[in-house]
TORKOLKE-468949 format. One record per residue: residue number from 1; residue in one letter; x, y, z of N, C-alpha, C in turn. Coordinates in Angstrom, 3 decimals, m for minus. Example, Ala and Ser with C-alpha at 12.3 -4.5 7.8 and 13.67 -1.06 7.14 Angstrom:
REM TORKOLKE-468949
1 | a | 13.190 | m5.690 | 7.800 | 12.300 | m4.500 | 7.800 | 13.200 | m3.300 | 7.800
2 | s | 12.850 | m2.250 | 7.080 | 13.670 | m1.060 | 7.140 | 12.900 | 0.030 | 7.870
This chain:
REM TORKOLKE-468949
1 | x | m26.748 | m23.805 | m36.352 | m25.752 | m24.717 | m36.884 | m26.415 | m25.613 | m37.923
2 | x | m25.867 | m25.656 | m38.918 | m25.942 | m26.800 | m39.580 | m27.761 | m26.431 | m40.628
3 | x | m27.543 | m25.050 | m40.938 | m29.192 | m24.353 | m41.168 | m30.287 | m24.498 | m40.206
4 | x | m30.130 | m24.914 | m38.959 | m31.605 | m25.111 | m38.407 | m32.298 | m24.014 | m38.161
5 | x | m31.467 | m22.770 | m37.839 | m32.366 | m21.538 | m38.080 | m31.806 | m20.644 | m37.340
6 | x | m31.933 | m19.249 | m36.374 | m31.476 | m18.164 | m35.726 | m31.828 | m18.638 | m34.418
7 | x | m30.842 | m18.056 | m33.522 | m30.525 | m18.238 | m32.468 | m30.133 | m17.271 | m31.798
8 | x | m30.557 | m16.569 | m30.526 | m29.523 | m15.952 | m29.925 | m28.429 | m16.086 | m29.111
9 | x | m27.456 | m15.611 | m28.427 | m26.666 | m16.386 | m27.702 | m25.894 | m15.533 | m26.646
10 | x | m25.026 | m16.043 | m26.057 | m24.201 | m15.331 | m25.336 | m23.096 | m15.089 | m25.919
11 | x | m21.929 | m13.913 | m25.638 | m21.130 | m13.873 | m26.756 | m20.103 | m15.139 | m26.415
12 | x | m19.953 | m15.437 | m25.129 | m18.826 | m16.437 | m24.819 | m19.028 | m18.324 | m24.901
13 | x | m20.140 | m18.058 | m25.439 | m20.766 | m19.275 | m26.004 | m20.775 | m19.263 | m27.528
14 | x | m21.245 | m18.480 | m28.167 | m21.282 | m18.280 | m29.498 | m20.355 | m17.763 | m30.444
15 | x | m19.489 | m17.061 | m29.664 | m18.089 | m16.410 | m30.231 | m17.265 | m16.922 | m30.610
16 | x | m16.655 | m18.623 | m29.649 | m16.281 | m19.351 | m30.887 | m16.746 | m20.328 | m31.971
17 | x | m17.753 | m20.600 | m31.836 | m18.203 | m21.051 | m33.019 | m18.216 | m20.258 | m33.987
18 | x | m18.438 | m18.834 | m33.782 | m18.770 | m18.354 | m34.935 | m17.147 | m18.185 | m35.376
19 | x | m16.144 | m17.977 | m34.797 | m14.932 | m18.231 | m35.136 | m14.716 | m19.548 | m35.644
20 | x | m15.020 | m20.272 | m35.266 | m14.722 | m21.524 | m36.255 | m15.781 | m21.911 | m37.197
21 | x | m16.055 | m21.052 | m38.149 | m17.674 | m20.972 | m38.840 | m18.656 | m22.231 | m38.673
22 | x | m18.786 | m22.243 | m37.472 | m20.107 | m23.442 | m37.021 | m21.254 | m22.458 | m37.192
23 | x | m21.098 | m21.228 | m36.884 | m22.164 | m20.294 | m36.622 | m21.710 | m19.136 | m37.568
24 | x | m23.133 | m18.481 | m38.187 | m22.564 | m17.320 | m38.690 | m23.334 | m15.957 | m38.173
25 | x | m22.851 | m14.817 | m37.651 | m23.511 | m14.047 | m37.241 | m24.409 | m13.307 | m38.595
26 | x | m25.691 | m12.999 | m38.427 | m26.103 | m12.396 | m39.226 | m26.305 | m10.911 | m39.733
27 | x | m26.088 | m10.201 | m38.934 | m25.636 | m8.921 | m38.555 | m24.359 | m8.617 | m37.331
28 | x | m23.569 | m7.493 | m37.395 | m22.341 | m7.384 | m36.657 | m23.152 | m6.603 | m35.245
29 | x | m24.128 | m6.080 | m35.244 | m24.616 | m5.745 | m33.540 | m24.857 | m6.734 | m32.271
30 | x | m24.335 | m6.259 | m31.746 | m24.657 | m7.002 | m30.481 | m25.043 | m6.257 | m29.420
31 | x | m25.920 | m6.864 | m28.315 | m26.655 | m6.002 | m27.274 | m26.092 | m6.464 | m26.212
32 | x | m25.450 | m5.186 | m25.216 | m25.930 | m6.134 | m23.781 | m26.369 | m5.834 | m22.898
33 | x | m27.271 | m7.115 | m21.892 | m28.286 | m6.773 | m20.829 | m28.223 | m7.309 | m19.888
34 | x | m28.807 | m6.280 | m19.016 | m28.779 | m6.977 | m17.486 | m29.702 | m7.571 | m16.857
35 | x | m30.606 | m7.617 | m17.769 | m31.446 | m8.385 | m17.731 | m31.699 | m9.977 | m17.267
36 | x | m32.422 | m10.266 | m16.237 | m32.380 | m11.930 | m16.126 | m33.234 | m12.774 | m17.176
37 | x | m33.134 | m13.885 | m17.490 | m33.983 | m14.512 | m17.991 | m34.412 | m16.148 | m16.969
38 | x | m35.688 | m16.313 | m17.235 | m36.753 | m17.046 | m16.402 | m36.564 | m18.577 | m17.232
39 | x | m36.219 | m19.746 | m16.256 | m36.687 | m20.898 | m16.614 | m38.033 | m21.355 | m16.048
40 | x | m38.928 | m22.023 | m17.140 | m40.144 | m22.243 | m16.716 | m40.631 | m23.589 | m16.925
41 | x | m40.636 | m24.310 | m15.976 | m40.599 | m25.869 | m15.576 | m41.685 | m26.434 | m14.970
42 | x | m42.665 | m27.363 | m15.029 | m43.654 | m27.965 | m13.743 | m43.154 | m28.502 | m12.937
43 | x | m43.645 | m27.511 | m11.756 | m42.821 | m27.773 | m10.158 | m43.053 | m29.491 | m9.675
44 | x | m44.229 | m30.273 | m9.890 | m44.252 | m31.244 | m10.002 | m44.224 | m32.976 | m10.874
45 | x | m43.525 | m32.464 | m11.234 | m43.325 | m33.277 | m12.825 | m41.796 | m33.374 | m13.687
46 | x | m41.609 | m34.650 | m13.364 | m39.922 | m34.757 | m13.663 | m39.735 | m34.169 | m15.194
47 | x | m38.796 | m33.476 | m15.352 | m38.488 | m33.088 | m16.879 | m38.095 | m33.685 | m17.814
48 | x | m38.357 | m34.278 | m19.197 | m37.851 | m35.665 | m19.810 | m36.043 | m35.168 | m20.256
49 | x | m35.780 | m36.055 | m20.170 | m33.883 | m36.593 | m20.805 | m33.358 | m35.328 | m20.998
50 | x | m33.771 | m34.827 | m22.183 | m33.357 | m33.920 | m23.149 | m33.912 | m31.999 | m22.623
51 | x | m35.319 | m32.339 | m21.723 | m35.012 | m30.726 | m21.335 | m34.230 | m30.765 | m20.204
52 | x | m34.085 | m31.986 | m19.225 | m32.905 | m31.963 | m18.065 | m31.498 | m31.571 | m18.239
53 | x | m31.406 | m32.016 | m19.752 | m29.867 | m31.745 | m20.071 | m29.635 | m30.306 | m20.160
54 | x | m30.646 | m30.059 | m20.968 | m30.086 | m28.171 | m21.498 | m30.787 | m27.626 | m20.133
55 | x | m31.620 | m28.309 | m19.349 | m31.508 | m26.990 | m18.155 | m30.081 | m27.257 | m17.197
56 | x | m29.701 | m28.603 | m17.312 | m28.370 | m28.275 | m16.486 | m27.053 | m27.915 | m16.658
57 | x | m27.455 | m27.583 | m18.458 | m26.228 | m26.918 | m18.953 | m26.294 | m25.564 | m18.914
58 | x | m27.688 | m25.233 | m18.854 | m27.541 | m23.573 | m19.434 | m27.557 | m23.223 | m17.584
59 | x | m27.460 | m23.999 | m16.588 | m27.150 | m23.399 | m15.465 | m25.639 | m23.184 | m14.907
60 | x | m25.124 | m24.641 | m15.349 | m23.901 | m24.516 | m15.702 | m22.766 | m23.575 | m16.357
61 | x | m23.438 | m23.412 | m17.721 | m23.195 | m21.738 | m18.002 | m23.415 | m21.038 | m17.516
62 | x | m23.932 | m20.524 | m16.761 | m24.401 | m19.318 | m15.814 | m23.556 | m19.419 | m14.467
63 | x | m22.592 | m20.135 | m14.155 | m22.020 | m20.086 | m13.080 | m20.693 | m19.213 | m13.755
């Protein structure tokens, strides 16, 4: 958004933005996987403001 650079995404996250040109896809392929992906955090050590937020959003998404 806004040029900061490439991103990947989910399509139901990114699909409307890119419908409302916040986002532009850069090629028309898309993949999909069943793949999990890993959050990686220190088990003892509070996370500051800003990575707390996007880890409790992108879990949020995932529900």
């Amino acid at each position: 958004m806004e040029g900061q650079g490439l991103a990947l995404g989910w399509q139901h996250i990114v699909g409307p933005l890119i419908q409302q040109g916040k986002l532009v896809a850069p090629f028309e392929q898309q993949i999909a996987t069943n793949q999990p992906f890993h959050i990686i955090a220190p088990e003892h050590k509070p996370l500051n403001p800003n990575a707390k937020a996007l880890l409790d959003w992108l879990l949020k998404e995932m529900q």
